[in-house]
C-alpha positions in Angstrom: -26.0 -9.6 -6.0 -29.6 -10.0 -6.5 -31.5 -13.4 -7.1 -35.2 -14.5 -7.5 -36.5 -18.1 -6.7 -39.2 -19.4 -8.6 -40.8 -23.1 -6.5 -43.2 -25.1 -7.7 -45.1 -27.9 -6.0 -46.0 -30.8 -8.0 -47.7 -33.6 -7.6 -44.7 -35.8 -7.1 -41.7 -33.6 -7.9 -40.9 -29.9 -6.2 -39.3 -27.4 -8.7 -36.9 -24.8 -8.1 -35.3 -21.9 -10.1 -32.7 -19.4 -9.2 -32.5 -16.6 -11.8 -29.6 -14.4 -11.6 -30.6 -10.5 -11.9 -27.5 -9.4 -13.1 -26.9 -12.1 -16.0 -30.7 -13.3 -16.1 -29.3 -17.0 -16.1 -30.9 -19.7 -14.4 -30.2 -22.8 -12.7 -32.4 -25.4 -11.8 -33.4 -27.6 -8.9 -35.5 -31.0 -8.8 -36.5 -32.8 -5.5 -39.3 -35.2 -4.4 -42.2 -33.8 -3.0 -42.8 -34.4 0.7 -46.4 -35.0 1.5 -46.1 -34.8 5.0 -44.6 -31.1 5.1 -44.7 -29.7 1.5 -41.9 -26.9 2.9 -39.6 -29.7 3.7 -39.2 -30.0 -0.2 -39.1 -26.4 -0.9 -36.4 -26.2 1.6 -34.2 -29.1 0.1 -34.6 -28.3 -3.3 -33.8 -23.9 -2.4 -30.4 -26.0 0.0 -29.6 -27.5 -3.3 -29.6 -24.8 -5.8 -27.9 -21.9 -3.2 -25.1 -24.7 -3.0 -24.3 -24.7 -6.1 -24.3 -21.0 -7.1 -22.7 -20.2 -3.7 -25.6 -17.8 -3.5 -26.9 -17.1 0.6 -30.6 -16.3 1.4 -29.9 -12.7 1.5 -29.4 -12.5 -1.8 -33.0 -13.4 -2.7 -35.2 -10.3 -3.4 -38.2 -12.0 -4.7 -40.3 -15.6 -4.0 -42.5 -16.7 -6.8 -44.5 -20.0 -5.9 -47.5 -21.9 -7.0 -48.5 -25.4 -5.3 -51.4 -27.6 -6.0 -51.8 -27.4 -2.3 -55.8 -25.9 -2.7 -56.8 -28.8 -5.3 -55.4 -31.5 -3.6 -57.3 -30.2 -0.3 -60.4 -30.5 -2.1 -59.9 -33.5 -4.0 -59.3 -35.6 -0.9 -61.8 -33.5 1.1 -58.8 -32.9 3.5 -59.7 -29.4 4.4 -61.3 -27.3 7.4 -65.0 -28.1 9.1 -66.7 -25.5 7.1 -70.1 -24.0 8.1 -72.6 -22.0 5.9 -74.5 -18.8 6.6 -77.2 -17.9 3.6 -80.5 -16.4 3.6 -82.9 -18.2 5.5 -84.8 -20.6 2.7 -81.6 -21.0 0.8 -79.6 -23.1 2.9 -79.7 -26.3 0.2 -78.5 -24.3 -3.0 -75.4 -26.4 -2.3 -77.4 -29.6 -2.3 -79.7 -28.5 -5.4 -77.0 -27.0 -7.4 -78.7 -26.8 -11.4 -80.8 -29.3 -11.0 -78.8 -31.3 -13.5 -77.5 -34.9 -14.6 -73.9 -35.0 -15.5 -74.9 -38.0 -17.6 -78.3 -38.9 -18.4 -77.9 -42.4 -18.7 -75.8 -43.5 -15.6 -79.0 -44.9 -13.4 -76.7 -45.1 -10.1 -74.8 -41.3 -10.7 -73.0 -40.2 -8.0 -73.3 -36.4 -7.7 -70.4 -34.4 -5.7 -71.0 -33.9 -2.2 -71.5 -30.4 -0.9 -67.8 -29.4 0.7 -70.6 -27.9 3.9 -72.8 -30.4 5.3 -76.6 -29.8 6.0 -76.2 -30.1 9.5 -73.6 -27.3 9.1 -75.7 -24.8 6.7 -77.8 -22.3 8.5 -80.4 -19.5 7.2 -80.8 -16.3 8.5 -83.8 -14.0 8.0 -82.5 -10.8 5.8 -83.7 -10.5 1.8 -82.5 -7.7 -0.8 -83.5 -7.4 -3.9 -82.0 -7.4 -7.3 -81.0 -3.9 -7.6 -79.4 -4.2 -4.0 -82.5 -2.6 -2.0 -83.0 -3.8 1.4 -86.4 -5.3 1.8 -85.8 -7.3 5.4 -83.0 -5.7 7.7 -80.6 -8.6 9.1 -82.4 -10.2 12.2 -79.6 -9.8 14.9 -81.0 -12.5 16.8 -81.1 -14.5 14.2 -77.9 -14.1 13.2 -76.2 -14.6 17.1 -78.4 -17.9 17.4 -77.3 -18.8 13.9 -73.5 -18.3 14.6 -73.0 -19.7 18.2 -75.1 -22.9 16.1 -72.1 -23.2 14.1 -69.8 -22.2 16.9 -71.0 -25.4 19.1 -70.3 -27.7 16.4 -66.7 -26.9 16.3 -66.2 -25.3 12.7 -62.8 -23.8 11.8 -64.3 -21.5 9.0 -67.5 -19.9 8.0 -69.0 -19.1 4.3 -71.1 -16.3 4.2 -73.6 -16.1 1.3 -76.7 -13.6 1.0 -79.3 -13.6 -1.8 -77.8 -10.7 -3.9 -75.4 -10.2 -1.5 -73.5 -9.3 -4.8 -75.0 -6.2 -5.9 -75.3 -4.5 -1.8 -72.5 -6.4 0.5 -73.8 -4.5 3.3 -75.4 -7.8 5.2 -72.3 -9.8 4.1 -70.3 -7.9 5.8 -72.3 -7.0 9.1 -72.2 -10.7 9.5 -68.4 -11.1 9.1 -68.0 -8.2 11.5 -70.5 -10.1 13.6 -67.9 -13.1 13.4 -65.0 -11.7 13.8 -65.7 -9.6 16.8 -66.8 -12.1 19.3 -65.0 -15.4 17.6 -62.0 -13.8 15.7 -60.1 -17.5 15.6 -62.7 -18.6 13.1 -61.7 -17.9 9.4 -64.3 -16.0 7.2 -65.1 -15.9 3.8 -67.4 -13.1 2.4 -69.4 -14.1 -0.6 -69.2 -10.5 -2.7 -65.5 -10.4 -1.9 -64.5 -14.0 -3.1 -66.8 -14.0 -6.0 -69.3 -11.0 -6.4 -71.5 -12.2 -9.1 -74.5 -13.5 -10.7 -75.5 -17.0 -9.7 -76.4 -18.3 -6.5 -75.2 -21.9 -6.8 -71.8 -21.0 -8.4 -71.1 -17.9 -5.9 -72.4 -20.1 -2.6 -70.2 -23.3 -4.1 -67.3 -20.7 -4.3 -67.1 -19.3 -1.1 -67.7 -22.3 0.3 -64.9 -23.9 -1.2 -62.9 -20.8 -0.4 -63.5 -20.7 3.7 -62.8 -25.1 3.5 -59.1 -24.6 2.4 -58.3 -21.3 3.3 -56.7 -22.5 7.1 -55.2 -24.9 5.5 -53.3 -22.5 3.3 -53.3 -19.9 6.3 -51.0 -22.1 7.6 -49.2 -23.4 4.5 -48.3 -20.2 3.6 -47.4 -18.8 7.3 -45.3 -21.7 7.8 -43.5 -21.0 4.0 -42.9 -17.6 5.7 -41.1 -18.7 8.6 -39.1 -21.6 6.7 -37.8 -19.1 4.1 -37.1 -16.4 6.9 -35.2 -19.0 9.0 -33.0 -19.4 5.4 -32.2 -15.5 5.2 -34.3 -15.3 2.9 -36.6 -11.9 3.8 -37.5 -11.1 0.0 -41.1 -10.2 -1.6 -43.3 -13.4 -1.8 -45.8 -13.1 -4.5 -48.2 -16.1 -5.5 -49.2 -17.8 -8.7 -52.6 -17.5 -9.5 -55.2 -20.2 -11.9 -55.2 -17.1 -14.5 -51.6 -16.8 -14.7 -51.0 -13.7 -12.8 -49.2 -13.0 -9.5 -50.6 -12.0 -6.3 -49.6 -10.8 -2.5 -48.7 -13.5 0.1 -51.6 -11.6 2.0 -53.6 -11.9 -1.0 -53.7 -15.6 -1.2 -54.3 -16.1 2.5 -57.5 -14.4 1.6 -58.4 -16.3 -1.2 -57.2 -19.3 -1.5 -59.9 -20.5 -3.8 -57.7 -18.5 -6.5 -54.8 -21.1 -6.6 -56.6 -23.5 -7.8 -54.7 -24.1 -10.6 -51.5 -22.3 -9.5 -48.9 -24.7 -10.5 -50.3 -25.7 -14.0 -50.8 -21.6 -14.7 -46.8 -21.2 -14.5 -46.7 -23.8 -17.3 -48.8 -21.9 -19.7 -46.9 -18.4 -18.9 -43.7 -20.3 -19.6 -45.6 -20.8 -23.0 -46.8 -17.3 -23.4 -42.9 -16.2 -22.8 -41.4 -18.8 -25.0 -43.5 -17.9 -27.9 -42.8 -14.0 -27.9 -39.1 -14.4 -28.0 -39.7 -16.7 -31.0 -42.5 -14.8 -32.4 -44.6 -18.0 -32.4 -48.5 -16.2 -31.9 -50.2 -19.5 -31.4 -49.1 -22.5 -29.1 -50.2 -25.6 -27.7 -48.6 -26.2 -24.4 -48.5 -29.4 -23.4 -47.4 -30.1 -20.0 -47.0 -33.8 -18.2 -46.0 -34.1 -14.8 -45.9 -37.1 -12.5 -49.6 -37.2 -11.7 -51.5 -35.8 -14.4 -51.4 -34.4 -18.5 -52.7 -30.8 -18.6 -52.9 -28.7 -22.1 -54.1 -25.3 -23.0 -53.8 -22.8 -26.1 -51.8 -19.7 -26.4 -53.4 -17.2 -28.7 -52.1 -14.1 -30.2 -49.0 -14.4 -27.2 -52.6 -14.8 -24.5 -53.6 -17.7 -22.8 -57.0 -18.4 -23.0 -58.7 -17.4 -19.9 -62.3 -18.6 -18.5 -64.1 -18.4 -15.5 -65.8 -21.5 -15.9 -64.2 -24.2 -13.9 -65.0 -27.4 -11.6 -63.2 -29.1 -8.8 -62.8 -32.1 -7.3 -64.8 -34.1 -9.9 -66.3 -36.8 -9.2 -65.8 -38.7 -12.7 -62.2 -36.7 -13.5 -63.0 -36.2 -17.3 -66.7 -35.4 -17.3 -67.8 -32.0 -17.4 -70.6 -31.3 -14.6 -69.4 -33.6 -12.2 -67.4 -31.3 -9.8 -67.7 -28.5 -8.0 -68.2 -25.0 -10.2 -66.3 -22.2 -9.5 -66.5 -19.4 -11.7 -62.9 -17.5 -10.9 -60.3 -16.7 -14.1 -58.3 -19.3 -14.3 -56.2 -20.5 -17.4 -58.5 -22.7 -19.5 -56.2 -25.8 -19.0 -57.7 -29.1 -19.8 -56.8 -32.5 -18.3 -56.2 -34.8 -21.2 -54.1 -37.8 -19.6 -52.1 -39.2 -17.1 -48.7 -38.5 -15.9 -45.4 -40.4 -15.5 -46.8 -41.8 -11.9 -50.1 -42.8 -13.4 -50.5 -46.7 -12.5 -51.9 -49.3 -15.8 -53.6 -52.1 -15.3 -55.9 -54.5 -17.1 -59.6 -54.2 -16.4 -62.4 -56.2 -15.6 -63.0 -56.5 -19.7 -59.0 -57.6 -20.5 -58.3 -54.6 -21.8 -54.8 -52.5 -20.7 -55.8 -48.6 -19.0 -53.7 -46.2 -17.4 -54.8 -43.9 -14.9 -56.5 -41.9 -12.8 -54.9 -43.2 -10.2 -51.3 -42.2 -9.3 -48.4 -43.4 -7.7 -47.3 -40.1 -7.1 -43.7 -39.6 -4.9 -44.3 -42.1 -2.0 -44.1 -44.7 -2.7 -43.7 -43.8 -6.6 -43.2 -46.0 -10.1 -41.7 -49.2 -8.9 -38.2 -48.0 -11.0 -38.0 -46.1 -8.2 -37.4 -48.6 -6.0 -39.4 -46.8 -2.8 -42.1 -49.2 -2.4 -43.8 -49.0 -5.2 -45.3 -52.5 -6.8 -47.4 -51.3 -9.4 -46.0 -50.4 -13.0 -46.5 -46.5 -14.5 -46.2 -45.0 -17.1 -42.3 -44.1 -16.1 -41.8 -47.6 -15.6 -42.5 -48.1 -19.3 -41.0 -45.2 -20.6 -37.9 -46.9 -19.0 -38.3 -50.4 -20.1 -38.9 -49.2 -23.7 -34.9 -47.2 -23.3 -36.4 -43.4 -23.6 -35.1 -42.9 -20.2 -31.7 -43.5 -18.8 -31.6 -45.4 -15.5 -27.8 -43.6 -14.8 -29.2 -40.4 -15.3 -32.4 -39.7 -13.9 -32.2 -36.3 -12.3 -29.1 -35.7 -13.6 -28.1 -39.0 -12.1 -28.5 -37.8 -8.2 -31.7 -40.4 -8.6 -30.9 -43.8 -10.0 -34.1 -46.0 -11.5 -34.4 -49.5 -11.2 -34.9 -51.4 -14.4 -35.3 -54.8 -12.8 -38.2 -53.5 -10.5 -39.9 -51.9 -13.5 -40.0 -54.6 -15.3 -41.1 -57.1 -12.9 -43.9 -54.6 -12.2 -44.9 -55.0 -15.9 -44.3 -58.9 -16.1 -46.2 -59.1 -13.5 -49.4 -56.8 -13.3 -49.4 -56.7 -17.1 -47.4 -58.5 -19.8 -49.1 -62.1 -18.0 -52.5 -61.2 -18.1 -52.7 -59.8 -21.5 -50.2 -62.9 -23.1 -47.4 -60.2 -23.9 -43.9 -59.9 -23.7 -42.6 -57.0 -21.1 -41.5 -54.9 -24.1 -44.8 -55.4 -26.0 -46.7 -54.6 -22.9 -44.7 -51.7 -21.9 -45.1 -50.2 -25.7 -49.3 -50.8 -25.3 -48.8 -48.4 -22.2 -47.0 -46.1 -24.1 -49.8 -45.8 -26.9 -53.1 -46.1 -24.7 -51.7 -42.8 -23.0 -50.8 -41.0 -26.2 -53.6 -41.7 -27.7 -55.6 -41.0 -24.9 -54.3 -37.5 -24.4 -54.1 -37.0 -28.3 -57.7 -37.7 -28.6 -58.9 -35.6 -25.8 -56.2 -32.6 -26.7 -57.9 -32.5 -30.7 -61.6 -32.1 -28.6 -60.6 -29.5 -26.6 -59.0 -27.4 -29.8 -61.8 -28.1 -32.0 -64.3 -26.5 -29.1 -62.5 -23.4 -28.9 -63.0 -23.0 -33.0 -59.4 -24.0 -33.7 -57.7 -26.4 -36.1 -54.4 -28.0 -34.2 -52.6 -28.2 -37.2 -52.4 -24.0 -37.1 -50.4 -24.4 -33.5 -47.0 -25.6 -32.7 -46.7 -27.9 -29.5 -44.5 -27.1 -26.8 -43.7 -29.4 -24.6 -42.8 -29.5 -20.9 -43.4 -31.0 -17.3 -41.0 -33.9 -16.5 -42.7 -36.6 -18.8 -43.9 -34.1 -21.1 -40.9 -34.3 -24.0 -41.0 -38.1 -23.8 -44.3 -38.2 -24.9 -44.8 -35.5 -27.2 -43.7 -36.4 -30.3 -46.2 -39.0 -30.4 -49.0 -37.0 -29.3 -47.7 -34.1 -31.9 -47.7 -37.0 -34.6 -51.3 -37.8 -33.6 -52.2 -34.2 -34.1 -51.0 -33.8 -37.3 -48.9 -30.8 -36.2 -46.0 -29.2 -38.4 -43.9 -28.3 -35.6 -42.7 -29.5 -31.8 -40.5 -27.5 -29.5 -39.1 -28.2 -26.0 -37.6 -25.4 -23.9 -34.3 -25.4 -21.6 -35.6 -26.5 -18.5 -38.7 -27.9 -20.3 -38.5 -30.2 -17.1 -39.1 -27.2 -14.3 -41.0 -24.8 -16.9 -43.8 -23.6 -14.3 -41.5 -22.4 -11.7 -40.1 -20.6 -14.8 -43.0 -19.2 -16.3 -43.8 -17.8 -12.2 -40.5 -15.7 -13.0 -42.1 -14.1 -16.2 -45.4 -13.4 -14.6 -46.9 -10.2 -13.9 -48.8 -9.5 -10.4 -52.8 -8.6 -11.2 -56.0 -8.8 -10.2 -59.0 -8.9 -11.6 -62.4 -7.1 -10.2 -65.5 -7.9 -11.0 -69.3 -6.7 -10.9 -72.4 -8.1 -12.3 -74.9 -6.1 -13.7 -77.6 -7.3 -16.4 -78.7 -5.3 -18.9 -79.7 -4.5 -22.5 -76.7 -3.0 -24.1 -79.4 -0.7 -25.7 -81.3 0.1 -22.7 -78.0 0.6 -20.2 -77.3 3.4 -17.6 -74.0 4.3 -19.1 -74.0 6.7 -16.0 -73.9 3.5 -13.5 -71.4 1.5 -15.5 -68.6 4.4 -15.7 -69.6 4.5 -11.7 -68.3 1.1 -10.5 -66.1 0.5 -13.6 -64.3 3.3 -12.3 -64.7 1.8 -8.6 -63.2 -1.2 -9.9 -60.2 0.1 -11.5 -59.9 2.2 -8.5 -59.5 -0.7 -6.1 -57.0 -2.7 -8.4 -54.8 0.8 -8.8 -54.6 0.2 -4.7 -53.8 -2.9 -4.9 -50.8 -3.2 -7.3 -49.8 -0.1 -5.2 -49.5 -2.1 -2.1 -47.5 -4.5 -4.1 -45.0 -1.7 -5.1 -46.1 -1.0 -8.5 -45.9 2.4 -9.4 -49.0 3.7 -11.8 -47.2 4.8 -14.5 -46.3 0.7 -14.7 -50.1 0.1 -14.6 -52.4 -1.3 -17.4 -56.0 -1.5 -17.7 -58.0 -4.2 -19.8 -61.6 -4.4 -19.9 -64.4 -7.2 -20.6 -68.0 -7.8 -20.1 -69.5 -11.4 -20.1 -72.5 -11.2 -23.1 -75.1 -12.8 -24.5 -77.5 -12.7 -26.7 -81.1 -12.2 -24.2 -83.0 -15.3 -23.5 -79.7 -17.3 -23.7 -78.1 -19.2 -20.1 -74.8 -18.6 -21.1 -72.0 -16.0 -22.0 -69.1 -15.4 -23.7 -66.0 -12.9 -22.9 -66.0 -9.4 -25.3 -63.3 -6.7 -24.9 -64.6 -3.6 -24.1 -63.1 -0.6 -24.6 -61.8 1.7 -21.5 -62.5 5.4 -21.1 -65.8 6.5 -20.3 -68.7 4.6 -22.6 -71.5 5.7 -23.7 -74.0 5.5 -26.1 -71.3 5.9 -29.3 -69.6 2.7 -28.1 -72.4 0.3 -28.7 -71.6 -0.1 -32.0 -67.6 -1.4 -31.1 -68.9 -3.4 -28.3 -71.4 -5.3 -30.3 -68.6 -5.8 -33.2 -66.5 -7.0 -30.7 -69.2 -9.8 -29.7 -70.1 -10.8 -33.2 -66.4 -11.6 -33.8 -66.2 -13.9 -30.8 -69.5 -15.0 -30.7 -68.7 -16.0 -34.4 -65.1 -17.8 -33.5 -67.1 -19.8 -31.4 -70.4 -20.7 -33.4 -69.7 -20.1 -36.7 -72.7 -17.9 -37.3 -74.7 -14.7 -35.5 -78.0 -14.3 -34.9 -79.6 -11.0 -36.0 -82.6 -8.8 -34.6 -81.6 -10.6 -30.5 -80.5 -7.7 -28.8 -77.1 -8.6 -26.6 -76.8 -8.3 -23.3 -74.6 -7.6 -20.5 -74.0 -9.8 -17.1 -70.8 -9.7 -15.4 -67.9 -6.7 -16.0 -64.4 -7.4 -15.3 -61.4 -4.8 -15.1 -58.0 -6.2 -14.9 -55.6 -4.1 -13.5 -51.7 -5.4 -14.4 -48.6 -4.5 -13.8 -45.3 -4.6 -15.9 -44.5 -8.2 -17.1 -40.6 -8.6 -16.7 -38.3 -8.0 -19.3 -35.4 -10.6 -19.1 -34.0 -13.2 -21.8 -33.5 -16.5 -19.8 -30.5 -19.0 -20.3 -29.8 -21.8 -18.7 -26.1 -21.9 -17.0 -24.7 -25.0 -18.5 -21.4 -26.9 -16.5 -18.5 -26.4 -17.8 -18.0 -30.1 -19.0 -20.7 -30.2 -20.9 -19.1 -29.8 -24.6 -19.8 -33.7 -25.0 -22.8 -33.6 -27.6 -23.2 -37.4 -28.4 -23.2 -39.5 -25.1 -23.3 -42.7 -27.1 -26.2 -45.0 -28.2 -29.0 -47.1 -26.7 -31.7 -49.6 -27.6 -35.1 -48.0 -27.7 -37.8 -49.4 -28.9 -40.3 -46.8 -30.9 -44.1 -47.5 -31.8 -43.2 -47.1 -35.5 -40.8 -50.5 -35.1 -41.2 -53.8 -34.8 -37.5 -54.2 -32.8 -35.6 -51.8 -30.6 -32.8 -49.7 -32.5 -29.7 -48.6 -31.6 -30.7 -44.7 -30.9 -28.3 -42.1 -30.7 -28.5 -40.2 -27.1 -27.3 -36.4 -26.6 -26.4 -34.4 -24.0 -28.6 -31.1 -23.9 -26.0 -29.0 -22.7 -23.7 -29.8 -25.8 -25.8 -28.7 -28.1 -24.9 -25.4 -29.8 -27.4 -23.1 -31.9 -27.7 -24.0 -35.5 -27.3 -27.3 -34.5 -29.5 -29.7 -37.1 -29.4 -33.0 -36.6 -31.8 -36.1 -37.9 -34.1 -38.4 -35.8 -34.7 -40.5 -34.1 -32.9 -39.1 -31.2 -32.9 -38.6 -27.1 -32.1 -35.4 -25.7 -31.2 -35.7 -21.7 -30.7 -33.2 -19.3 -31.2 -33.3 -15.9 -34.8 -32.1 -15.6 -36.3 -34.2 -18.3 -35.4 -36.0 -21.5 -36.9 -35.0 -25.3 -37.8 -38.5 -27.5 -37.9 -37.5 -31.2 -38.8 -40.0 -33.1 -37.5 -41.7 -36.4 -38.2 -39.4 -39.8 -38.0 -36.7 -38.5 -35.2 -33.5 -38.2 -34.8 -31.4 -35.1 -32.9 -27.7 -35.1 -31.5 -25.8 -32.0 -32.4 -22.1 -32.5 -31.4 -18.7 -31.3 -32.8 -19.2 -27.6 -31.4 -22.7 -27.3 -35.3 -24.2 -27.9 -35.2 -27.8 -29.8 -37.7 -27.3 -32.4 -38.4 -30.9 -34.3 -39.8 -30.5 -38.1 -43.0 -32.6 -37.9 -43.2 -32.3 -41.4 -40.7 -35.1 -42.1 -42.1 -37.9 -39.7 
């Protein structure tokens, strides 16, 4: 027998699925997360769904994980005492960052603070230039006095970050030898290993950010070792990355910084491996957790990938107000708030949901853990969309009582409403909240949202999106099996990669084609090695190029394909084609007679994206289609409605039934609203025809 075990780590929930090799079926496994030792979830939720299949630990052959672990650290500042070590003159880059004003207008703005202290930043006399050519040697002395600086003050982990550092690593990494050799407990992060590019601010903010967390998840994932190893469970452990890709256990120990977005990735993949076994190109996927609303766009069967990215921002939804990191990472945006999110009323009278999060302890007050404050899953289950029996597949019963006296109390009074009519003003303000901002964030890639279908997945994710699809103006709107643990899925469709990178700016006319095939070549070389290490023969191996371009005198880029095999002169002509098209997606126009220019090229080296078709295994009692009916109360009525409820697991393919509707299974429930018809198809999906509502 041979199993894989896909866990993710949410914000207030812990996902597990257990895919059988043999049958590629899956079964599925929810639990609270536990804040104080994230493994103590893992471990419950892995107890839970062995259990049931009868399946031991020595069965697993593969771990596939992602945890918000990394964000959360930064958010909450929570991770080591970091120093800095940075050319000597440069040791406020972090402090000066671009030099610019997130919002103009905002007399009193609060800028983020630098995850490395001044007193913890230190310069060191050693210049290149560049091309990479050593103009001062590393100062030795400097460099010990420098260190044992840093030493005294009792930091955990070191950033190291040289002007051009990038282009010759060769005083990077005398430093880090330097380090390592006479204080080998203190964690090191090398500037043109963690992020060897262009830009001083983005590449020092980076590794930076990279040696704050990366004891933290030193120990995260050494402890994840020892808890799965203490289950039997010896398998491979492979890590979900922000850009959707896999990587070594050893891997992210390294680089922590890449995980930023790990859970949320293993949403979009789910996405990416939903639409080609319906042959859907383009997808929205819409995923709502307990903390937060994330969405990103599948195109072609791709997730859009970016490398520009900010964390722990201070205002959440303004751009510019975090911290940049320029890694590839999934271009996921945050358009709401999750089922945890508290409401309120303001200072103004006026009902808001969010940022703020109840999160697992003490949770929604339905819960009935603590929690005083109403949610957004407090309304959802005043309004009827969720069953109180059932929650969980009824191993978690809610508390209506408690969610509405959270609502009477902190809401309905204030704004003159009854509990019903206040819970339905929740409901909408975070619709059209995440509506609003999901139609932005389409519209800036070049997009028109009516072109996509919406899945939907995350816990709250099919409660809301019919609402949020209506908004939209989208034809379509599926949900998944196991729309309700769809990340840890998507880690079990997943390929292990990594992407290299090296900047070098140039004229596309004026290049040294000679240079390019040099470390292009180097590049592909060292991913080769890597996926090697990871078992991958290189027969299994592919290679994709791209080059960040721009037209010269412009600050930013854009991402082209570029073609592999050796370039030359001849290949000018595809390149440019190549960045017309985008540049032209993007802006609607070209500019003629600017030459374009190269920055930053990137070779991803992949291997083989499994090959399975994924069913749920369904109980054997679970023939019961209609479980009965319910009074729910939908934005389109003035009074609740008796609403028929179905049992996932009865539902057969071909099944076509009319709205409204609920859908329950035990991860999550689907709300589909009144005018509207919903079809079961050939992989089990519940695909709603927008058209009608």
């Amino acid at each position: 027998m041979s199993f894989q075990l896909g866990i993710d780590i949410g914000g207030t929930f812990t996902d597990v699925v257990l895919l059988d090799e043999k049958n590629e079926k899956l079964t599925f496994g929810k639990t609270l997360t536990t804040y104080g030792d994230p493994t103590d979830g893992i471990v419950n939720g892995i107890q839970q769904v062995l259990r049931d299949n009868h399946v031991s630990g020595k069965d697993i052959r593969r771990v596939l994980h992602g945890t918000t672990l990394v964000t959360n650290a930064i958010i909450e500042r929570k991770g080591a005492k970091t120093g800095l070590i940075t050319t000597k003159g440069f040791e406020d880059v972090l402090e000066i960052g671009r030099e610019l004003r997130y919002d103009i207008y905002d007399l009193n703005i609060t800028m983020p603070k630098p995850l490395v202290p001044r007193n913890l930043r230190v310069g060191v006399s050693e210049r290149m230039d560049k091309h990479g050519n050593i103009i001062h040697s590393l100062n030795q002395s400097d460099l010990a006095e420098s260190v044992q600086k840093l030493v005294d003050q009792g930091v955990e982990a070191v950033a190291i970050c040289y002007m051009f550092g990038f282009m010759n690593p060769t005083h990077e990494q005398e430093t880090a030898q330097y380090i390592q050799s006479h204080f080998p407990d203190i964690y090191v992060s090398v500037s043109s290993e963690i992020m060897p590019e262009i830009r001083e601010y983005e590449r020092t903010s980076a590794t930076a950010m990279n040696a704050f967390v990366q004891p933290l998840t030193h120990t995260y994932l050494s402890r994840l070792e020892t808890r799965l190893y203490e289950m039997d469970i010896a398998g491979v452990i492979n890590i979900m990355l922000s850009s959707g890709r896999l990587t070594t256990l050893e891997g992210a120990k390294h680089s922590p910084i890449h995980l930023l977005e790990s859970g949320p990735a293993g949403g979009t993949m789910a996405g990416v491996f939903v639409g080609k076994q319906t042959h859907r190109k383009d997808l929205f996927a819409f995923d709502m957790g307990g903390t937060t609303a994330k969405a990103s766009l599948i195109h072609n069967h791709e997730p859009d990938i970016t490398n520009q990215f900010e964390a722990g921002r201070v205002k959440r939804f303004r751009k510019g107000s975090g911290l940049p990191v320029r890694i590839p990472v999934i271009d996921m945006i945050e358009i709401g708030a999750g089922g945890g999110s508290i409401a309120k009323v303001n200072q103004l009278g006026l009902l808001t949901v969010g940022p703020e999060s109840a999160g697992s302890e003490p949770g929604p007050a339905c819960y009935d853990r603590g929690g005083k404050f109403p949610t957004v899953t407090d309304a959802d289950l005043v309004l009827g969309y969720l069953n109180e029996d059932f929650f969980l597949g009824g191993t978690m019963k809610l508390n209506r009582q408690k969610a509405e006296d959270a609502i009477r109390i902190h809401l309905a009074e204030s704004l003159g409403l009854s509990v019903e009519d206040a819970a339905l003003g929740v409901h909408r303000v975070v619709n059209e909240n995440m509506a609003n901002a999901a139609r932005v964030h389409i519209l800036e890639k070049g997009q028109d949202p009516r072109h996509y279908t919406m899945m939907a997945f995350g816990g709250a994710g099919p409660v809301h999106a019919f609402h949020v699809a209506q908004r939209l103006n989208l034809k379509q709107l599926m949900a998944p099996v196991g729309a309700g643990v769809a990340s840890a899925i998507g880690f079990l469709v997943s390929a292990v990669a990594v992407e290299s990178v090296r900047s070098h700016v140039n004229k596309l006319a004026t290049m040294d084609w000679e240079q390019v095939n040099l470390f292009l070549d180097e590049l592909e070389k060292s991913g080769r090695i890597f996926l090697a290490n990871s078992g991958i023969t290189d027969a299994d191996v592919t290679v994709t190029r791209q080059s960040d371009m721009r037209y010269f005198g412009q600050g930013f880029e854009i991402k082209v394909s570029v073609p592999n095999g050796i370039l030359s002169e001849d290949k000018i002509v595809k390149i440019e084609k190549n960045f017309s098209k985008v540049y032209k997606t993007l802006y609607s126009r070209t500019i003629d007679d600017v030459p374009i220019e190269s920055v930053t090229w990137r070779v991803l080296t992949k291997g083989p994206s499994p090959e399975i078709r994924l069913q749920q295994v369904f109980d054997d009692n679970s023939h019961i289609t209609l479980k009965g009916h319910r009074k729910v109360r939908f934005p389109e009525m003035e009074s609740p409605l008796e609403c028929p409820v179905y049992s996932r697991y009865g539902l057969t393919v071909g099944d076509e039934i009319n709205g409204p509707a609920i859908i329950e299974e035990k991860e999550s429930t689907f709300v589909i609203g009144p005018n509207s018809r919903f079809s079961v198809d050939n992989q089990m999906n519940i695909v709603v025809d927008m058209e009608a509502s």
